[in-house]
GUKOL-426038 format. One record per atom (N, C-alpha, C): residue number from 1; residue in three letters; atom name; x, y, z. Coordinates in nm, 3 decimals, padded with zeros to 5 digits. Atoms other than C-alpha are relative to their C-alpha. Layout:
<atoms>
NUM / ALA / CA / X / Y / Z
...
</atoms>
This chain:
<atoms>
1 / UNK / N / 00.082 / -00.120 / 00.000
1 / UNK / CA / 00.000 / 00.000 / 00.000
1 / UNK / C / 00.086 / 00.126 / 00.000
2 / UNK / N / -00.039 / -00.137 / 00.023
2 / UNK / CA / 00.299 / 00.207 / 00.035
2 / UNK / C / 00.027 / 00.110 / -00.138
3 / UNK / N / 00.030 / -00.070 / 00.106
3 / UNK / CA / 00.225 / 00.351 / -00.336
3 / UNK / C / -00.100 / 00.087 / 00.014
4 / UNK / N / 00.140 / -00.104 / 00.034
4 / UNK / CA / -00.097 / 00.517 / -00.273
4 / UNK / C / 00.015 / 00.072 / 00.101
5 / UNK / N / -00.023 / -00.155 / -00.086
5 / UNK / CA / -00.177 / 00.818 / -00.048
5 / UNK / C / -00.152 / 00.002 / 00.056
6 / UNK / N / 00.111 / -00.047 / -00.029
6 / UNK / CA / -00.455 / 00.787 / 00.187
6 / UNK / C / -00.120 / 00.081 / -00.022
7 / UNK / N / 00.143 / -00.130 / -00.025
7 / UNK / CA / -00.794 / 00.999 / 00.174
7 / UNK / C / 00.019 / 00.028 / 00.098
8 / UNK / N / 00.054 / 00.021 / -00.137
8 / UNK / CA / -00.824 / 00.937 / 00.556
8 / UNK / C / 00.130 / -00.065 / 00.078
9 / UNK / N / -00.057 / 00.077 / -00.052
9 / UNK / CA / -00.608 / 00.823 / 00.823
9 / UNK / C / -00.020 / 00.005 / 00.147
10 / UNK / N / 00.007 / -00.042 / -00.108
10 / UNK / CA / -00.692 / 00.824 / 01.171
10 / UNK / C / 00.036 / -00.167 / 00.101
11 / UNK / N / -00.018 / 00.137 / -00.108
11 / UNK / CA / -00.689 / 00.585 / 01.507
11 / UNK / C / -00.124 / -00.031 / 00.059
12 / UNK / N / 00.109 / 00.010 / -00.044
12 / UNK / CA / -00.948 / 00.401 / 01.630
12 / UNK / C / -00.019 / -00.028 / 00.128
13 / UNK / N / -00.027 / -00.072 / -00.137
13 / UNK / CA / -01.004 / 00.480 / 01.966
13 / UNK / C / -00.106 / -00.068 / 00.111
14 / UNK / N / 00.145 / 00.087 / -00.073
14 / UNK / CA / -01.251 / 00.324 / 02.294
14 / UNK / C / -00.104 / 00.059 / -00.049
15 / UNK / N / 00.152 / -00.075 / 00.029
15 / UNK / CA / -01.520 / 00.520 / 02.213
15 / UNK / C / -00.070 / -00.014 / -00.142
16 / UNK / N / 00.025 / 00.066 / 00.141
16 / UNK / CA / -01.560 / 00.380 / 01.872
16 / UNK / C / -00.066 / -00.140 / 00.013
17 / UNK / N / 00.053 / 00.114 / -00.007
17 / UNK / CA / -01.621 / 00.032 / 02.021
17 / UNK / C / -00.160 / -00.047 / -00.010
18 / UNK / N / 00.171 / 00.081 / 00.023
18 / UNK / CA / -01.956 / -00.175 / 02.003
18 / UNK / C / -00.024 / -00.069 / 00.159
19 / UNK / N / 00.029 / 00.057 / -00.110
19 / UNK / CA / -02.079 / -00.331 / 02.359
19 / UNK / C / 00.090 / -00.109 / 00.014
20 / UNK / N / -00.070 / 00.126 / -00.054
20 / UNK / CA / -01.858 / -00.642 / 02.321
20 / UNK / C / 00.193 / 00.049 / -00.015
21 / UNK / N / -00.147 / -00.074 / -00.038
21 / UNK / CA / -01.512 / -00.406 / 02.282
21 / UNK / C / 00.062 / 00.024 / -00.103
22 / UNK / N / -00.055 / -00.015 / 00.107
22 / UNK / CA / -01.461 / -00.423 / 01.908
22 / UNK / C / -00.021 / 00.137 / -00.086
23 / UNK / N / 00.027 / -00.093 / 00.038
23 / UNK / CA / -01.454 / -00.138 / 01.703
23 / UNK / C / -00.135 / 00.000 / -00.091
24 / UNK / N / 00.090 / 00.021 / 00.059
24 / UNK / CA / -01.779 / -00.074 / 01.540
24 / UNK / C / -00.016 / 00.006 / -00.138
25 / UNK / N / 00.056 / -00.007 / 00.142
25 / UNK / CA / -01.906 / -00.160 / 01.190
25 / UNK / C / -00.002 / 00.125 / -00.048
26 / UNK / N / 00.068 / -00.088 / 00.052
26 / UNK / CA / -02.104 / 00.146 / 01.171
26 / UNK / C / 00.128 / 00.136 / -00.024
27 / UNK / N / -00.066 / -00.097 / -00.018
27 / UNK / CA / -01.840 / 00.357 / 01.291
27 / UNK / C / 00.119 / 00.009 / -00.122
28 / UNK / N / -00.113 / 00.035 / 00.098
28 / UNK / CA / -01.562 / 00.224 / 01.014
28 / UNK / C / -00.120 / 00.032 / -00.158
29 / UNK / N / 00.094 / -00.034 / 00.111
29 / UNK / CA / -01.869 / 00.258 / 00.764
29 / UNK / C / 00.032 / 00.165 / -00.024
30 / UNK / N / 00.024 / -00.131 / 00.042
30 / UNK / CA / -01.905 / 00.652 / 00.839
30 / UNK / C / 00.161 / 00.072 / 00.004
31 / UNK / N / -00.110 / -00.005 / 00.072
31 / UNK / CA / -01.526 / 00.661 / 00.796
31 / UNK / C / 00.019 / 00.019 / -00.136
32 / UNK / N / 00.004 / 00.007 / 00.141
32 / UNK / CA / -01.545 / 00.530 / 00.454
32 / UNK / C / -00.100 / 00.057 / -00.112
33 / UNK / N / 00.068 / -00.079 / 00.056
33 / UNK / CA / -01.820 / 00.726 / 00.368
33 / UNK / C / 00.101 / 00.153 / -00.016
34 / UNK / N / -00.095 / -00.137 / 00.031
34 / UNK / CA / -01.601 / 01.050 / 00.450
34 / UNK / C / 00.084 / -00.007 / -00.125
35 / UNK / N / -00.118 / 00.053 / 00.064
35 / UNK / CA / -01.331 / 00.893 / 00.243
35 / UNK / C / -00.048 / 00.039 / -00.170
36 / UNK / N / 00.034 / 00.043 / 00.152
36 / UNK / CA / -01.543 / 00.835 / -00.057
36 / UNK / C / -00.054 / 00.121 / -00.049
37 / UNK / N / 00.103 / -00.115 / 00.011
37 / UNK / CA / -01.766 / 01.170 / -00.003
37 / UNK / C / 00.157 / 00.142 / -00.030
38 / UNK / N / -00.139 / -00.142 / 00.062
38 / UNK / CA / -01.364 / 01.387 / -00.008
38 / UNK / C / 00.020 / -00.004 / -00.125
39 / UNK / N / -00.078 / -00.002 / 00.182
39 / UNK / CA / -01.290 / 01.212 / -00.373
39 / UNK / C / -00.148 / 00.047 / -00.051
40 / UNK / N / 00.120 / -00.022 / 00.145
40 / UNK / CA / -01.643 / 01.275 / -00.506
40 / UNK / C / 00.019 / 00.136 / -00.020
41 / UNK / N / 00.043 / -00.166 / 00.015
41 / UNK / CA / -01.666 / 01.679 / -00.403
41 / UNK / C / 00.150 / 00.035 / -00.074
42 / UNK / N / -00.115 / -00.062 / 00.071
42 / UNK / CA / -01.292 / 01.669 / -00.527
42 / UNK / C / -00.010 / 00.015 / -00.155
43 / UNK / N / 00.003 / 00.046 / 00.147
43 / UNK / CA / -01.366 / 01.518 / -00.868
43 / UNK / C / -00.120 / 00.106 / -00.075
44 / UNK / N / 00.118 / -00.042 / 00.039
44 / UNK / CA / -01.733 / 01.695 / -00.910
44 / UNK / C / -00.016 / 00.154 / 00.019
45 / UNK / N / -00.012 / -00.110 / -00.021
45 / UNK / CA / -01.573 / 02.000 / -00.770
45 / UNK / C / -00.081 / 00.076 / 00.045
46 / UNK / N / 00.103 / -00.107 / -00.081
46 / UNK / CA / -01.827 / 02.102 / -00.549
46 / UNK / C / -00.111 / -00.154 / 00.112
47 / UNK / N / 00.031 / 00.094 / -00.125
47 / UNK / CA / -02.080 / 01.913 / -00.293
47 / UNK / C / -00.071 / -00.135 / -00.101
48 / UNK / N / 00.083 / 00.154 / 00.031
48 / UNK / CA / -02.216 / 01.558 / -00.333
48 / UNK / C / -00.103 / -00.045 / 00.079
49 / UNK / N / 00.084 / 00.087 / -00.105
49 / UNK / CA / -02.448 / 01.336 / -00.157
49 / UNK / C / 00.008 / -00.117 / -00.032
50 / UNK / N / -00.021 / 00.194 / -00.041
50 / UNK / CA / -02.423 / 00.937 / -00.072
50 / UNK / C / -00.109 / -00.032 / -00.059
51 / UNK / N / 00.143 / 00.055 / 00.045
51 / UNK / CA / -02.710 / 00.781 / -00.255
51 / UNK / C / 00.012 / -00.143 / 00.004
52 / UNK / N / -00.007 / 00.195 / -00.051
52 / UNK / CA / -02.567 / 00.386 / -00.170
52 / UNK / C / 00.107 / -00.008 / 00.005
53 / UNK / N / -00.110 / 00.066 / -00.010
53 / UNK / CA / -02.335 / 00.196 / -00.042
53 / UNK / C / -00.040 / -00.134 / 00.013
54 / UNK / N / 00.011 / 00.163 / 00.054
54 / UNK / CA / -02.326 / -00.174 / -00.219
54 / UNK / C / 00.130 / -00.086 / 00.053
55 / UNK / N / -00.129 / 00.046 / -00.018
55 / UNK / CA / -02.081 / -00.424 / -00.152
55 / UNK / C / 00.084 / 00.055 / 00.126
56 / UNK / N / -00.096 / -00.039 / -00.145
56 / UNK / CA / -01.969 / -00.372 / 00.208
56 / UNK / C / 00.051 / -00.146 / 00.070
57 / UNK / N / -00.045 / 00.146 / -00.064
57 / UNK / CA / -01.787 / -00.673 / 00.322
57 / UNK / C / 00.169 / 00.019 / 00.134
58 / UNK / N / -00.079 / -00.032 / -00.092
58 / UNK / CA / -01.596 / -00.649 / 00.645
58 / UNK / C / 00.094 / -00.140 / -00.002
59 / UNK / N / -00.141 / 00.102 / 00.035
59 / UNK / CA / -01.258 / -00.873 / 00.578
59 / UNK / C / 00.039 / -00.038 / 00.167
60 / UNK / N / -00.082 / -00.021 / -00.172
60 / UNK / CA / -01.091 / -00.839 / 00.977
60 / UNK / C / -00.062 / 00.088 / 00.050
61 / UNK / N / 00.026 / -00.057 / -00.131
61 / UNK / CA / -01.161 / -00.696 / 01.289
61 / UNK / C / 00.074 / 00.132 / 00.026
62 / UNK / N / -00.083 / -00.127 / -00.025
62 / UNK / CA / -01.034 / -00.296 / 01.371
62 / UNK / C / -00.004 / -00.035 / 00.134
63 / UNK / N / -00.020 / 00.026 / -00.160
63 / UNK / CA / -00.884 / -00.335 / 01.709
63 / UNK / C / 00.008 / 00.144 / 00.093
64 / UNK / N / -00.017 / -00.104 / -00.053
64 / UNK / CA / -00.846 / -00.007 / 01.964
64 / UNK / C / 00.156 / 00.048 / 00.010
65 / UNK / N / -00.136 / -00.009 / 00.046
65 / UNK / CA / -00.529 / 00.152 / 01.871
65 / UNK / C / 00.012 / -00.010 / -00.146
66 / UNK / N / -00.040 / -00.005 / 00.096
66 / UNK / CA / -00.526 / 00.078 / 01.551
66 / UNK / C / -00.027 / 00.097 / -00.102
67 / UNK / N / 00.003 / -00.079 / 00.080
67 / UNK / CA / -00.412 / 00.318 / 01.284
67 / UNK / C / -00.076 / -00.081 / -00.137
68 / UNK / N / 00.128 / 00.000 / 00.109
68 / UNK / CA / -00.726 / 00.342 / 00.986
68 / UNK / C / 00.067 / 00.060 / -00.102
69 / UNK / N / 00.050 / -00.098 / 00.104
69 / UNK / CA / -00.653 / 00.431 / 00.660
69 / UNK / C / -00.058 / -00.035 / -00.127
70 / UNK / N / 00.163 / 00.061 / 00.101
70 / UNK / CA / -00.910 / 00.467 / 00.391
70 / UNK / C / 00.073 / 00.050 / -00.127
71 / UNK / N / -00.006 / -00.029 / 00.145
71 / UNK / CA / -00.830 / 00.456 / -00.010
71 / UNK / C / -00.112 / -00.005 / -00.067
72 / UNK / N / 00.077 / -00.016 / 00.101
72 / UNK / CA / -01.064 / 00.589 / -00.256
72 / UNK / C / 00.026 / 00.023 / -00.164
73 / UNK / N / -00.065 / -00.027 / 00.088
73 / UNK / CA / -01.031 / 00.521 / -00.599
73 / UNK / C / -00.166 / 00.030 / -00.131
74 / UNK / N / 00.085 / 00.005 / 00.064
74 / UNK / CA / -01.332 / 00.646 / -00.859
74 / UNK / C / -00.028 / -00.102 / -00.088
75 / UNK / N / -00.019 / 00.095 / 00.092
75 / UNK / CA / -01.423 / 00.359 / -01.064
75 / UNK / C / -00.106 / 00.022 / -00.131
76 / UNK / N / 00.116 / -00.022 / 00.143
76 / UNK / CA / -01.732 / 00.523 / -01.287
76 / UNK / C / -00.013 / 00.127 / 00.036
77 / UNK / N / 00.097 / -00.135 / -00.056
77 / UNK / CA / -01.866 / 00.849 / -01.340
77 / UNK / C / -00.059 / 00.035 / -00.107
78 / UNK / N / 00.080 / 00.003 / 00.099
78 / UNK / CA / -02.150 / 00.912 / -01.513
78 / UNK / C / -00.036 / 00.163 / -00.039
79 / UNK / N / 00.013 / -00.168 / 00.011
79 / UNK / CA / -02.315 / 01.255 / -01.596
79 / UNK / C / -00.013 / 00.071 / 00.136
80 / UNK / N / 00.028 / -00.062 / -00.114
80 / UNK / CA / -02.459 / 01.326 / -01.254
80 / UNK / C / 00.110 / -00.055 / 00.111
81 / UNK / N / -00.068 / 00.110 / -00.113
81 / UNK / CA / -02.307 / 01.024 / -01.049
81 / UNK / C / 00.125 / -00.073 / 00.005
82 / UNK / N / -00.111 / 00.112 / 00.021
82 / UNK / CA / -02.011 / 00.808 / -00.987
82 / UNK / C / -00.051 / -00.039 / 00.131
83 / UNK / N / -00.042 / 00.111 / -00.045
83 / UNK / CA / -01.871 / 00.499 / -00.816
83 / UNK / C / 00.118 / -00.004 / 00.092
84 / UNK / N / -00.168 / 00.032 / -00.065
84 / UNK / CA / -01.642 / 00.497 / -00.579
84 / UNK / C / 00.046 / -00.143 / 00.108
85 / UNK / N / -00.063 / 00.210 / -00.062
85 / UNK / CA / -01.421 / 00.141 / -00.456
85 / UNK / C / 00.049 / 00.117 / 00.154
86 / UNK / N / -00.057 / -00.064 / -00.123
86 / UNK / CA / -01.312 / 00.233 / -00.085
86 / UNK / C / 00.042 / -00.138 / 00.093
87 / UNK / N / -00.036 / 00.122 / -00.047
87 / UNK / CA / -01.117 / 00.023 / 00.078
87 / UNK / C / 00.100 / 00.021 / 00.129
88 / UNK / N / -00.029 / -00.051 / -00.117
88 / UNK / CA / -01.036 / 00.063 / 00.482
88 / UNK / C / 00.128 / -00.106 / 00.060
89 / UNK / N / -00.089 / 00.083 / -00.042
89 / UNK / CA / -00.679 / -00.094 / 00.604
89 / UNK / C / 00.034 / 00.042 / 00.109
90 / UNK / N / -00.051 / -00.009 / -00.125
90 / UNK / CA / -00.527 / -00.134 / 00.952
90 / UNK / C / 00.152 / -00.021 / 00.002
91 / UNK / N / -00.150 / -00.008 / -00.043
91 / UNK / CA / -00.199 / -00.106 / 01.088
91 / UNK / C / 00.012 / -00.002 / 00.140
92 / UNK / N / -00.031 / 00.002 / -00.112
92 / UNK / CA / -00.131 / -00.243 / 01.444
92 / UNK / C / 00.072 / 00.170 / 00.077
93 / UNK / N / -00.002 / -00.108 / -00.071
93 / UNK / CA / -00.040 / 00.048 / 01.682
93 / UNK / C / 00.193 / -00.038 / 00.030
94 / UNK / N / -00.128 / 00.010 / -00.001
94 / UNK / CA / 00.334 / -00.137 / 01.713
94 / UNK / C / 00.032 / -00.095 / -00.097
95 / UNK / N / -00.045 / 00.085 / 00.034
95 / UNK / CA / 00.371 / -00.316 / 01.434
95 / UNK / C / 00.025 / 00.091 / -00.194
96 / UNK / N / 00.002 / -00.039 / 00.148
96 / UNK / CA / 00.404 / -00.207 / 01.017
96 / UNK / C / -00.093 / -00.089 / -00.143
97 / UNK / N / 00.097 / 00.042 / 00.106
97 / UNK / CA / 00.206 / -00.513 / 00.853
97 / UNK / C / -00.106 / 00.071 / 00.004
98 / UNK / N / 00.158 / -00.007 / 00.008
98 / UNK / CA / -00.122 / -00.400 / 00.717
98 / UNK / C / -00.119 / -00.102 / -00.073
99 / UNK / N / 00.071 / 00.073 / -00.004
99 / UNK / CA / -00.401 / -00.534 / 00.621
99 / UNK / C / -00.150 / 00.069 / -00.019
100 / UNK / N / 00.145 / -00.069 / 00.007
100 / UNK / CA / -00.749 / -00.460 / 00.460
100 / UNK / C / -00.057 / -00.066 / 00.046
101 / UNK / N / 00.083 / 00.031 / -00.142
101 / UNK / CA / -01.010 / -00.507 / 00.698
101 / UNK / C / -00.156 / 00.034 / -00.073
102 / UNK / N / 00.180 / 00.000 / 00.049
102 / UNK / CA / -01.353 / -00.381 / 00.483
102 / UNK / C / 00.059 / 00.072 / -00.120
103 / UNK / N / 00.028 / -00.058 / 00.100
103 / UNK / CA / -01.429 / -00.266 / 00.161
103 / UNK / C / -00.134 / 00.013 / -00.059
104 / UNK / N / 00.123 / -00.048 / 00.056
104 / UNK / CA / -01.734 / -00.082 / -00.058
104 / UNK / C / -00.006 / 00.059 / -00.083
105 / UNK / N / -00.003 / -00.031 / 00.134
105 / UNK / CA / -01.855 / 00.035 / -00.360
105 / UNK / C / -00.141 / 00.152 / 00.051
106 / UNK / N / 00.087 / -00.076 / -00.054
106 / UNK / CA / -02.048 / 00.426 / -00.243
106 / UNK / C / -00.026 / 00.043 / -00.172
107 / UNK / N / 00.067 / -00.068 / 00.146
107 / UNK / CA / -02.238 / 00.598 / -00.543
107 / UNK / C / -00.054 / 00.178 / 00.100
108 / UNK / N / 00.006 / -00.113 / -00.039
108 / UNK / CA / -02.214 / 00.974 / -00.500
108 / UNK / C / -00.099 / 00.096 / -00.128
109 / UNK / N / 00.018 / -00.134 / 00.118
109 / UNK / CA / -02.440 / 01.273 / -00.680
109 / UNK / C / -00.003 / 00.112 / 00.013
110 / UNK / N / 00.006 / -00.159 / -00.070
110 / UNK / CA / -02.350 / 01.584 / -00.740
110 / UNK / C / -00.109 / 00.049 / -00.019
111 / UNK / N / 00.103 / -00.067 / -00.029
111 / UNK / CA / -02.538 / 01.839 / -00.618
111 / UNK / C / 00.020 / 00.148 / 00.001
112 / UNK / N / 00.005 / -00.141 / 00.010
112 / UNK / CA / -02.640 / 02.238 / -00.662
112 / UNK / C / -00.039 / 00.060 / 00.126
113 / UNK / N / 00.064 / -00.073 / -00.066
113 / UNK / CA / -02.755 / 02.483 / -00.450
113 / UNK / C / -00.095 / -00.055 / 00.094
114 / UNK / N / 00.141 / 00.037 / -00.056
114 / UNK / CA / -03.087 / 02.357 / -00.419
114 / UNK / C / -00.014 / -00.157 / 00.023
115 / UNK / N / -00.013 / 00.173 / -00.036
115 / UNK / CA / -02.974 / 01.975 / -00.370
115 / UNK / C / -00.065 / -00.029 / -00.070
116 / UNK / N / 00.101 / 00.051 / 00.104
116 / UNK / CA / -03.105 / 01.886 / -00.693
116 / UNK / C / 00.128 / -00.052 / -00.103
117 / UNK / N / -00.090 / 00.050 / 00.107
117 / UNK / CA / -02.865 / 01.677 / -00.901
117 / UNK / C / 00.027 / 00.086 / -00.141
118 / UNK / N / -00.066 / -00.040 / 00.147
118 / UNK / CA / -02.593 / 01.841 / -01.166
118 / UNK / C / 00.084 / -00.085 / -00.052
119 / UNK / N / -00.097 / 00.075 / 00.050
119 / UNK / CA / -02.381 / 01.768 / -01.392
119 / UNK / C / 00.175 / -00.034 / 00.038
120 / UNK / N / -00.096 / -00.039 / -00.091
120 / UNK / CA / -02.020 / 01.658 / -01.305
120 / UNK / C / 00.101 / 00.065 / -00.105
121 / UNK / N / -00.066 / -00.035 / 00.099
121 / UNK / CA / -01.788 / 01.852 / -01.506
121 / UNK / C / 00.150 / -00.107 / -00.045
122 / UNK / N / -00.086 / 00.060 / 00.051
122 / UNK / CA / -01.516 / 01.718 / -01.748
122 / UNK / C / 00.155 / 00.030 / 00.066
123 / UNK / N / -00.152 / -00.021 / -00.050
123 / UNK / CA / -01.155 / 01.658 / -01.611
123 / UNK / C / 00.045 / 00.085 / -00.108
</atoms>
């Protein structure tokens, strides 16, 4: 992974956990939503909105301590909407292996003013 360049990188911390001590699903979800929601407004050059996230399959367990980081890579973009792959890896708190831990496929559209789907302009 050391070729690519995070979106996201943070630590996941107690207060993230779920009742039984693990870090939570939901919470690594609205991670990778951020992740996916920085490349869309980057690409669409202005705001987006989440309209699905398909394909969420949690690979490993995020432990407390462990450094998060999230890659987003666009994989479609249509007139209004794209695709983005996001894919959340861990890194022990003393160690250097990593390891992807979840991945998802979010569908972003841009949006105007009036939160009414535009177009996304041409690179």
């Amino acid at each position: 992974m050391d070729h690519r360049i995070p979106v996201i990188r943070t630590i996941a911390m107690p207060a993230d956990t779920n009742p039984a001590g693990d870090i939570f699903g939901g919470w690594l979800m609205a991670q990778m939503d951020l992740a996916a929601g920085n490349a869309a407004a980057r690409r669409a050059r202005g705001r987006c909105a989440t309209v699905a996230a398909d394909a969420m399959v949690f690979h490993r367990p995020v432990l407390v301590g462990d450094e998060v980081s999230l890659y987003a890579d666009i994989v479609k973009v249509g007139r209004t909407s794209m695709k983005i792959h996001v894919e959340a890896w861990r890194r022990s708190r003393n160690g250097d292996e990593q390891f992807m831990v979840t991945e998802a496929d979010f569908t972003f559209v841009a949006i105007d003013e009036d939160r009414r789907p535009r177009e996304i302009p041409a690179e």
